[in-house]
C-alpha positions as CSV (number, residue, x, y, z in Angstrom):
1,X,-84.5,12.2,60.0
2,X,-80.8,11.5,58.8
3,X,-78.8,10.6,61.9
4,X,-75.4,11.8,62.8
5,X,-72.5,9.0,61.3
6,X,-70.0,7.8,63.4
7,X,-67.2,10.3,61.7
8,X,-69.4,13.2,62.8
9,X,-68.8,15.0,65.9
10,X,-71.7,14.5,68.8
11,X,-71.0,18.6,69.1
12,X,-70.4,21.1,66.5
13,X,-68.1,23.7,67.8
14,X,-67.5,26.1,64.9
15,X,-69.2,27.4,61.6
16,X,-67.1,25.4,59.4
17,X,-68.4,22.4,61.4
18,X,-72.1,23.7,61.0
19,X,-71.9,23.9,57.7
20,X,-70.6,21.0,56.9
21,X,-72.9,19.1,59.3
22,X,-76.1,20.4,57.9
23,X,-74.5,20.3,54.5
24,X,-73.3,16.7,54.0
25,X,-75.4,14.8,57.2
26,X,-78.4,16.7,57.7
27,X,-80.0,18.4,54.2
28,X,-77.4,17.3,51.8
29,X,-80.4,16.6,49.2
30,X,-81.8,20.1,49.8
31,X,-78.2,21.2,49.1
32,X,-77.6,19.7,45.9
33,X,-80.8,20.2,44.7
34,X,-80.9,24.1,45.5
35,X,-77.2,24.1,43.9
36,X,-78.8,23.0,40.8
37,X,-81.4,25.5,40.6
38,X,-79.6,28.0,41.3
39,X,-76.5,26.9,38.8
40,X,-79.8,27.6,36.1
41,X,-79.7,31.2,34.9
42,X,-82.0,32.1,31.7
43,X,-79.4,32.7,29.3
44,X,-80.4,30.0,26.6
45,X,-83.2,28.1,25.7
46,X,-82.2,24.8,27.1
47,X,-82.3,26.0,30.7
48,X,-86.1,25.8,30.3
49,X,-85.7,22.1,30.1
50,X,-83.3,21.3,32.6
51,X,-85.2,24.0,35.4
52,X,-88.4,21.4,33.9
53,X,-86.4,18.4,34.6
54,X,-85.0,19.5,37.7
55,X,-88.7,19.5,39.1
56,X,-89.9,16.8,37.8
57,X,-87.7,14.4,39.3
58,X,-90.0,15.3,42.3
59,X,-93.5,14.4,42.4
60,X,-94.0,16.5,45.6
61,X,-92.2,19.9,44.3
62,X,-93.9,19.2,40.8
63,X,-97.5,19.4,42.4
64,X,-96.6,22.3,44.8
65,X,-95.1,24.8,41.6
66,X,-98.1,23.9,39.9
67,X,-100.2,24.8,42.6
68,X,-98.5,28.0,42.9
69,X,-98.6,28.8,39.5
70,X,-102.2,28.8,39.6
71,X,-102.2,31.2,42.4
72,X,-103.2,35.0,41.7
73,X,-99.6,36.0,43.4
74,X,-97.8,34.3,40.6
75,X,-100.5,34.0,37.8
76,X,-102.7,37.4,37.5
77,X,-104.3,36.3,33.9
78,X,-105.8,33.2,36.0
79,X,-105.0,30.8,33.3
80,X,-104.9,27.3,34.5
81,X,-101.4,26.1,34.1
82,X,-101.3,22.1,34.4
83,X,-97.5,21.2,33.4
84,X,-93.9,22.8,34.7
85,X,-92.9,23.7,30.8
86,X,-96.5,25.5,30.4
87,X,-95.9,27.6,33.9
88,X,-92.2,28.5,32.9
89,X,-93.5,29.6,29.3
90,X,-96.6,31.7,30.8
91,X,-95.3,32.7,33.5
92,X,-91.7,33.2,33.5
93,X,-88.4,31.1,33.9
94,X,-87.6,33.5,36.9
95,X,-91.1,32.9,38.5
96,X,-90.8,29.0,38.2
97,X,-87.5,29.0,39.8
98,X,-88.4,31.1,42.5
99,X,-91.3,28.7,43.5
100,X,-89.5,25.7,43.0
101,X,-86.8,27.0,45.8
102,X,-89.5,28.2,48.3
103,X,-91.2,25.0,47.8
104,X,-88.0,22.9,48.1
105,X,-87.3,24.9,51.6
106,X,-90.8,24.5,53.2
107,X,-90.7,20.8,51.9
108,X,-87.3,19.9,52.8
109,X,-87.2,21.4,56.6
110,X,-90.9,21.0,57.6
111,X,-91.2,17.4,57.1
112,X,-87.8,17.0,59.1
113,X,-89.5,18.9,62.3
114,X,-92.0,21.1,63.3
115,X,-90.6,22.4,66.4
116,X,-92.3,26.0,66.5
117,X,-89.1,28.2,66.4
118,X,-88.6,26.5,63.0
119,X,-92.6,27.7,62.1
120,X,-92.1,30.9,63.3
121,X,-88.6,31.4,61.4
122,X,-90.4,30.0,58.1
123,X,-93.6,32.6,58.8
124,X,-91.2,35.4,59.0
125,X,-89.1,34.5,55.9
126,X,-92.1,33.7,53.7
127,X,-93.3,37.5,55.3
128,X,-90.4,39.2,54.0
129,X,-89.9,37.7,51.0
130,X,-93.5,38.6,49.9
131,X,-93.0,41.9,51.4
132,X,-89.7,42.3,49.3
133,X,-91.0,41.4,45.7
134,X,-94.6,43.5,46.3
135,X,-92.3,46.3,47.5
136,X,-89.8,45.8,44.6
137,X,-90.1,49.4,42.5
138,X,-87.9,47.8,39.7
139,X,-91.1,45.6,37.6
140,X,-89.2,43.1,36.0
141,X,-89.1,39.4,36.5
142,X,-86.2,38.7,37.4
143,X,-85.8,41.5,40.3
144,X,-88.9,40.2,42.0
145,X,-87.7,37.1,42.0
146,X,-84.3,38.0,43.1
147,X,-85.2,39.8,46.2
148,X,-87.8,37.4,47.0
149,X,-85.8,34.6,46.9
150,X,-83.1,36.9,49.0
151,X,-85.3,37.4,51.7
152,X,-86.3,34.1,51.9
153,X,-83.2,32.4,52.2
154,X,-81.4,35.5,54.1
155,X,-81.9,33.1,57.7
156,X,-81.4,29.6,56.0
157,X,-78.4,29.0,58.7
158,X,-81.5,29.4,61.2
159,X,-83.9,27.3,58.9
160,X,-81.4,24.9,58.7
161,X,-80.2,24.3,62.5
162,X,-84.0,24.0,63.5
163,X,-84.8,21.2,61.7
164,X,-82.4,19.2,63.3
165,X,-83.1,16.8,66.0
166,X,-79.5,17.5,67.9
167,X,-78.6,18.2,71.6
168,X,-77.6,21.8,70.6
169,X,-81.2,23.1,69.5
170,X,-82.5,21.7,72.6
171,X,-80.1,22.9,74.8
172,X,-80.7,26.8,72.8
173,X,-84.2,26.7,72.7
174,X,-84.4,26.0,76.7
175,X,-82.0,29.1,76.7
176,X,-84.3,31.2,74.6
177,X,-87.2,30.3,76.9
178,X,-84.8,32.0,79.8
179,X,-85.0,34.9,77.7
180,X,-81.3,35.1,77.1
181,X,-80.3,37.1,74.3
182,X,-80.4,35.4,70.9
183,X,-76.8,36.1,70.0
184,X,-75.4,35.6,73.2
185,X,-77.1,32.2,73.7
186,X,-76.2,31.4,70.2
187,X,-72.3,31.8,70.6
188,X,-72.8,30.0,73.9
189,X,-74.0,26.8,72.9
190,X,-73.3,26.4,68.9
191,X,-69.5,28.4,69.4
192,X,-71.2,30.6,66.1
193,X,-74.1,32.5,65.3
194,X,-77.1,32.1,62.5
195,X,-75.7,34.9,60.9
196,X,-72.3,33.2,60.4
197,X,-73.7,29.9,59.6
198,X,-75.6,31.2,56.6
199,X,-73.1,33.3,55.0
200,X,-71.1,29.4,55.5
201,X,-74.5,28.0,53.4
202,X,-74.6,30.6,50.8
203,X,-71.3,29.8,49.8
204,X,-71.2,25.5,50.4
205,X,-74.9,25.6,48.4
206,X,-73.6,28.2,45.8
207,X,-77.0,30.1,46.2
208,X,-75.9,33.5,44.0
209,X,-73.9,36.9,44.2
210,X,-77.3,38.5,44.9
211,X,-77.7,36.5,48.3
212,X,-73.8,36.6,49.0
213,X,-74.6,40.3,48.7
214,X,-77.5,39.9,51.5
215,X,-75.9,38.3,53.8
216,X,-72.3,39.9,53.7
217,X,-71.3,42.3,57.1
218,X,-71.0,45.8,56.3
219,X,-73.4,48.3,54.7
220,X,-75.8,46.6,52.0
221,X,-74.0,47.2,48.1
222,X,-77.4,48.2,46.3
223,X,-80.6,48.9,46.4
224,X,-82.3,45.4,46.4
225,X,-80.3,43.9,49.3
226,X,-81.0,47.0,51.3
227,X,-84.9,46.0,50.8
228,X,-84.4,42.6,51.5
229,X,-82.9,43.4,54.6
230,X,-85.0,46.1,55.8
231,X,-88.4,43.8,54.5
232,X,-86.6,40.9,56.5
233,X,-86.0,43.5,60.1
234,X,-89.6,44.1,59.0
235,X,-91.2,41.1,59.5
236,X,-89.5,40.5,62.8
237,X,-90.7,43.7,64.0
238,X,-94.3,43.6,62.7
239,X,-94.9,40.5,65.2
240,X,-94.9,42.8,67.7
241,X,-97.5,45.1,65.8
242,X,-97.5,48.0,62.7
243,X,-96.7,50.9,65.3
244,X,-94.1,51.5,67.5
245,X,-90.7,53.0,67.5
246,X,-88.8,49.7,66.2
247,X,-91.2,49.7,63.6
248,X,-91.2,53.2,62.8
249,X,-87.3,53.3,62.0
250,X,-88.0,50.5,60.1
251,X,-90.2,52.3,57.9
252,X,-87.5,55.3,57.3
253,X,-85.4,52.6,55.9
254,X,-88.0,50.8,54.0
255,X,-89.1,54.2,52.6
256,X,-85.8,55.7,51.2
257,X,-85.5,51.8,49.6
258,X,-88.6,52.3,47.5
259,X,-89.3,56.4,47.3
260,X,-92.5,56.3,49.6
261,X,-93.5,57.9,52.7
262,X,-93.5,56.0,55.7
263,X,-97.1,56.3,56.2
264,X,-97.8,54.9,52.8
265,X,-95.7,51.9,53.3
266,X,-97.4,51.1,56.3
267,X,-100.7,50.8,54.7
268,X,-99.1,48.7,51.6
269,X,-97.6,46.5,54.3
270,X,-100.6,45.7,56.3
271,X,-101.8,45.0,52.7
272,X,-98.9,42.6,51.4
273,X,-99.2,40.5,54.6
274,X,-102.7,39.4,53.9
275,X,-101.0,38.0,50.3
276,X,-98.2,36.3,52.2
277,X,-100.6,34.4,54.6
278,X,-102.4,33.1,51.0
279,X,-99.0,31.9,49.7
280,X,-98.0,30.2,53.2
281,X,-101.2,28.4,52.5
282,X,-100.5,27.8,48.6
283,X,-97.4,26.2,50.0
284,X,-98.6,24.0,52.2
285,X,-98.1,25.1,55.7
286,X,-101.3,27.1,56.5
287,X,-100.1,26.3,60.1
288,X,-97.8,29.3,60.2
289,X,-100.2,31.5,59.3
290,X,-101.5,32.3,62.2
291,X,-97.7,33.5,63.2
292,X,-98.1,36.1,60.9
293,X,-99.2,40.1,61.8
294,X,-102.6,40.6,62.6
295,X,-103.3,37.0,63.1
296,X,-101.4,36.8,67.1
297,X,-103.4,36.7,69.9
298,X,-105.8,34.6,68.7
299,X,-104.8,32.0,71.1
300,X,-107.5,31.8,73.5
301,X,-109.7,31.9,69.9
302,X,-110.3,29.8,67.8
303,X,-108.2,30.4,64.7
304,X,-109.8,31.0,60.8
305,X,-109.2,28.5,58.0
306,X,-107.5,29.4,55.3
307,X,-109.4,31.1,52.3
308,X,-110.3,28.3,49.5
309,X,-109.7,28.5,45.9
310,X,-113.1,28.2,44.3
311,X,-112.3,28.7,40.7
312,X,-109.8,25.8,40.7
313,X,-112.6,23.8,43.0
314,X,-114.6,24.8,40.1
315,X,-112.1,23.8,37.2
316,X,-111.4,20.4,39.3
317,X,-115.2,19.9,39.5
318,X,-115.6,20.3,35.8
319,X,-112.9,17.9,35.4
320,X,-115.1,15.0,37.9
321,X,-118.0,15.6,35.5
322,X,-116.6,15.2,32.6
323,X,-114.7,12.1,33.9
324,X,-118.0,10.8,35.4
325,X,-120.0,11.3,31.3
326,X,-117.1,9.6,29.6
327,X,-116.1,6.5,31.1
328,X,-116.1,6.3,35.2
329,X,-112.9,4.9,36.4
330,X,-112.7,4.5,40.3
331,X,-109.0,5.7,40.7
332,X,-108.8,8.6,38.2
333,X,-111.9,9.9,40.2
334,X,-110.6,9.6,43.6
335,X,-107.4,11.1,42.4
336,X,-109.2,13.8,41.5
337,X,-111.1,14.4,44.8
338,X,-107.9,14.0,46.6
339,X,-106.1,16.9,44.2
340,X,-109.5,19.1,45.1
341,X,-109.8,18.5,48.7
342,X,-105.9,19.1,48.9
343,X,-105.7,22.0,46.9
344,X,-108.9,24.0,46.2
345,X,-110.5,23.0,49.2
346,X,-107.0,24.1,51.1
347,X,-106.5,20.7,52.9
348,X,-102.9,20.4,54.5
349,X,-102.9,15.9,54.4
350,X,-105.8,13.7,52.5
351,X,-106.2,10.0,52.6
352,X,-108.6,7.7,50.7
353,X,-109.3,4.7,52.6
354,X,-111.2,1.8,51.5
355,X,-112.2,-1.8,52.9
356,X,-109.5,-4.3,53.1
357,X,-109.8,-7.9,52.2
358,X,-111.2,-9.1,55.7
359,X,-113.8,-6.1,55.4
360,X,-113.2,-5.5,59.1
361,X,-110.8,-2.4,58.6
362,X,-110.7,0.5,56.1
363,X,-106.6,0.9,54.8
364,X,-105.3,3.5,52.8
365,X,-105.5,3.4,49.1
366,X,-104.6,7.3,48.4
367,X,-102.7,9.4,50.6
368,X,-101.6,13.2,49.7
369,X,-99.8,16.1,51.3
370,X,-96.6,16.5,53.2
371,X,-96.4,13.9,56.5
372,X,-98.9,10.8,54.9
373,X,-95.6,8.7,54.0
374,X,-95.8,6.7,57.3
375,X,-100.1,6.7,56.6
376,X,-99.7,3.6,53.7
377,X,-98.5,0.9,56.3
378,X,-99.7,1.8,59.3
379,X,-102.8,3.6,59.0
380,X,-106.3,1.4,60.1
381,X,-109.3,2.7,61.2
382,X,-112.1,-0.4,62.3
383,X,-115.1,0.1,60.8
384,X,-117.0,-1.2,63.8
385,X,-115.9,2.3,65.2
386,X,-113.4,0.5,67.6
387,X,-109.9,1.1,68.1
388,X,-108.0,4.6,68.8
389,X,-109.3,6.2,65.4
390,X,-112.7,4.5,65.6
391,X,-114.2,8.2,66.4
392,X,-113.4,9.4,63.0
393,X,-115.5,7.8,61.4
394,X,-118.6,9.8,60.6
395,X,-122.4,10.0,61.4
396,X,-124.0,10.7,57.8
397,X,-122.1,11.2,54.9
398,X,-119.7,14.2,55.4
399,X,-119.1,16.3,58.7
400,X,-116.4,17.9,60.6
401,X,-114.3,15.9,63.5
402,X,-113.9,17.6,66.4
403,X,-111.4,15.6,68.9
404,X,-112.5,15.7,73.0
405,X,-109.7,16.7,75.5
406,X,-109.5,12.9,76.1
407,X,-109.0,11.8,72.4
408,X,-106.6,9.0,71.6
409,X,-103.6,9.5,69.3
410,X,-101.7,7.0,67.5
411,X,-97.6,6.2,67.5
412,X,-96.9,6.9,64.4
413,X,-98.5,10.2,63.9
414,X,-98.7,13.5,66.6
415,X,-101.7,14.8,65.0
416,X,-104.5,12.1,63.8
417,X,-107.0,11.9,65.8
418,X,-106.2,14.5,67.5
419,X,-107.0,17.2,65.7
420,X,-110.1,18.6,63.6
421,X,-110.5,17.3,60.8
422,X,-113.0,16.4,57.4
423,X,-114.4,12.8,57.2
424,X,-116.5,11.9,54.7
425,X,-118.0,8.2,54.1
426,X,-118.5,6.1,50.9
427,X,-121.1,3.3,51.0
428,X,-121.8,0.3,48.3
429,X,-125.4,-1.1,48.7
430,X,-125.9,0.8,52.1
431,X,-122.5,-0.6,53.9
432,X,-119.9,1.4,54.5
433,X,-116.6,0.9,52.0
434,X,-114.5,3.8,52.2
435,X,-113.7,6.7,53.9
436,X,-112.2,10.2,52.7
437,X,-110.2,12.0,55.7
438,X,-108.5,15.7,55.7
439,X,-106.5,17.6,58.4
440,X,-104.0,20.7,58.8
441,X,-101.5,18.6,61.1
442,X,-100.2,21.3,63.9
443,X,-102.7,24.0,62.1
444,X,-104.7,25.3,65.1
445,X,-108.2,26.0,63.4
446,X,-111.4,23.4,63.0
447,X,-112.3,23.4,58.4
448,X,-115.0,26.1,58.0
449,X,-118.9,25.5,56.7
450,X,-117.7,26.4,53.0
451,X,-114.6,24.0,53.4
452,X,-117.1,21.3,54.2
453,X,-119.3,22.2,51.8
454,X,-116.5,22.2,49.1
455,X,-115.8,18.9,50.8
456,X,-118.9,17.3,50.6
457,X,-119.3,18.3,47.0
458,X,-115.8,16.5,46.1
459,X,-117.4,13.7,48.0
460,X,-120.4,13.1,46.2
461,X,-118.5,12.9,42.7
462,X,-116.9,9.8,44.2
463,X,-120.0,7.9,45.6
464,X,-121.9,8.5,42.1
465,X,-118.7,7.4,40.9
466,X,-119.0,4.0,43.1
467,X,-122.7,4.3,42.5
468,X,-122.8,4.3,38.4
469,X,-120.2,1.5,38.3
470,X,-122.6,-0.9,40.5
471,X,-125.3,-0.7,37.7
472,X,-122.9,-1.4,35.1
């Protein structure tokens, strides 16, 4: 987390100070980079290459937009895309740039925190904006992308503030747990509201006309910011259920947006939100999923995994096998199981570990997914099955970790060993050498059967890739 510098004020006390806080202290990376982005409009055939370049001078944005592309909300022909320059050509300049930004934003603020009024605000914005572009009436590119990417960003100045470790979010969210009105407590404690913070961000991070249009007071000046507006009311209300009176003017609104009754709205909403819990997951944070309507109350439940992707578990599959009859190589292999169990198999954080040179400890040789960065130094799990993490370690070849009330956690990490989780082993002449893990992080659910399935097939490339290059 960036730290406040000695120029900056311990309290902000006005939106200009906000905005320049989060701005230059807090997300300045997120700001430039979103600046950039949004500077690229489709006007000439070099912006392909610079919206290319742009994404992949970051290993972690590249793999999520290629992830997404090969998702059935972006890519309905289901060809497998497998470089940026192929997904903008197939499946639209537009398209790319709108899942590089919602990438960027889940990336950016999730890693900061994950504080659950910042979860809840990203469920509702990822909500609306896939409420927004499958409501869209106008089919073109460009409009889908422009009201998704509206409704997305419509709350950054919320986003934003809580991903920030400051006194201010703690002192407001301690209010909101009172109950105290949101805008009331707001202007009590940050001397501003969200509201006015992100009309301050739209203009600092030059994010459009469209989303200056969005977020401006007054009535909205055309027919795509009133349904970004109305899909973003939406997705606040719907938490509460699909009926109701709140919900119900709501619908009135939504319905002289896109020339539909109310009643068929309704049923293409309860529809759309089912999509916009699959691209939560396509981005990485199946966590917030269950934050979505008709997935509250399952508290006192345990909560569903995430569906997988079998035809890119397939694709990956074929990709092991064909690796395995040409030339087995050790690391392109275990790459490859760590892309499968990450993506197809809908894991949130992945690690390879293997035997370190005192062959007391397995270490990390592999680590994927938002949250492993601290995993490569500090990581250990004793292979003697000693030691905080020792339990992870699994009895047979693949199964599911379930932690006990009791379990140990490390310092370095909130969730490992303290959550369920995939383990699966690798052995070299019967003794154990390696160990594939997989967790959700703050996701509440324990991995399905088929996930460990999936799992356990990913797995088994990997030992026969261990095994065939013993009898060389």
């Amino acid at each position: 987390m960036t730290h406040p510098s000695e120029n900056t004020p311990s309290r902000m006390t006005s939106t200009q100070a906000w905005v320049s806080y989060l701005s230059k202290v807090e997300l300045p990376v997120l700001a430039n980079t979103l600046k950039q982005i949004n500077e690229l409009t489709d006007s000439r055939n070099s912006t392909v290459n610079e919206l290319a370049n742009v994404i992949l001078n970051d290993a972690q944005l590249t793999s999520q937009v290629l992830r997404l592309s090969n998702t059935v909300f972006y890519n309905q022909t289901r060809t497998q895309v497998s470089t940026v320059s192929r997904a903008i050509t197939l499946i639209g300049f537009d398209s790319v740039k709108s899942m590089a930004i919602s990438s960027l934003i889940v990336d950016s603020l999730l890693k900061r925190n994950d504080r659950p009024h910042l979860l809840r605000c990203l469920a509702r914005a990822i909500h609306a904006a896939v409420q927004a572009r499958c409501l869209m009436p106008k089919r073109t590119e460009h409009a889908l992308e422009e009201v998704f990417i509206g409704a997305l960003l419509m709350n950054i100045g919320e986003l934003a503030f809580w991903s920030c470790e400051t006194e201010q979010a703690g002192e407001l969210e301690e209010r909101l747990r009172l109950e105290e009105p949101p805008v009331e407590a707001q202007k009590a404690v940050l001397h501003t509201t969200f509201t006015e913070i992100t009309r301050g961000l739209v203009d600092a991070w030059s994010l459009g006309p469209f989303i200056r249009e969005v977020v401006a007071p007054g009535q909205p000046g055309s027919m795509a910011s009133s349904l970004v507006r109305n899909s973003v009311e939406m997705a606040r209300v719907s938490e509460a259920g699909w009926s109701g009176p709140e919900m119900d003017k709501v619908l009135d609104k939504l319905s002289k947006d896109v020339g539909e009754t109310p009643a068929a709205i309704r049923d293409q909403l309860k529809l759309n939100a089912q999509e916009a819990t699959k691209v939560a997951v396509s981005l990485g944070i199946p966590q917030v999923t269950a934050l979505m309507p008709g997935n509250q109350g399952k508290g006192d439940t345990e909560a569903e995994a995430p569906s997988m992707d079998p035809d890119l578990q397939l694709q990956i599959l074929r990709d092991l096998t064909q690796t395995l009859a040409e030339k087995p190589d050790i690391n392109e292999v275990c790459q490859l199981v760590i892309e499968g169990i990450h993506r197809a198999v809908g894991m949130q954080r992945v690690a390879l570990l293997m035997s370190d040179r005192s062959g007391l400890d397995l270490v990390p040789r592999k680590v994927g997914g938002r949250g492993t960065e601290e995993w490569r130094q500090q990581l250990v799990i004793r292979k003697d099955g000693t030691g905080p993490l020792g339990e992870l370690l699994p009895h047979g070849t693949c199964a599911v970790y379930k932690p006990g009330k009791h379990a140990e956690g490390v310092p370095y990490d909130r969730w490992l060993g303290k959550v369920p989780a995939l383990v699966g082993s690798l052995t070299a002449k019967g003794r154990l050498v390696g160990l594939f893990y997989a967790d959700n992080a703050s996701a509440g659910y324990t991995p399905s059967e088929q996930q460990l399935s999936a799992f356990s097939h990913f797995i088994q490339n990997a030992q026969l890739c261990l095994t065939l290059m013993s009898l060389r």
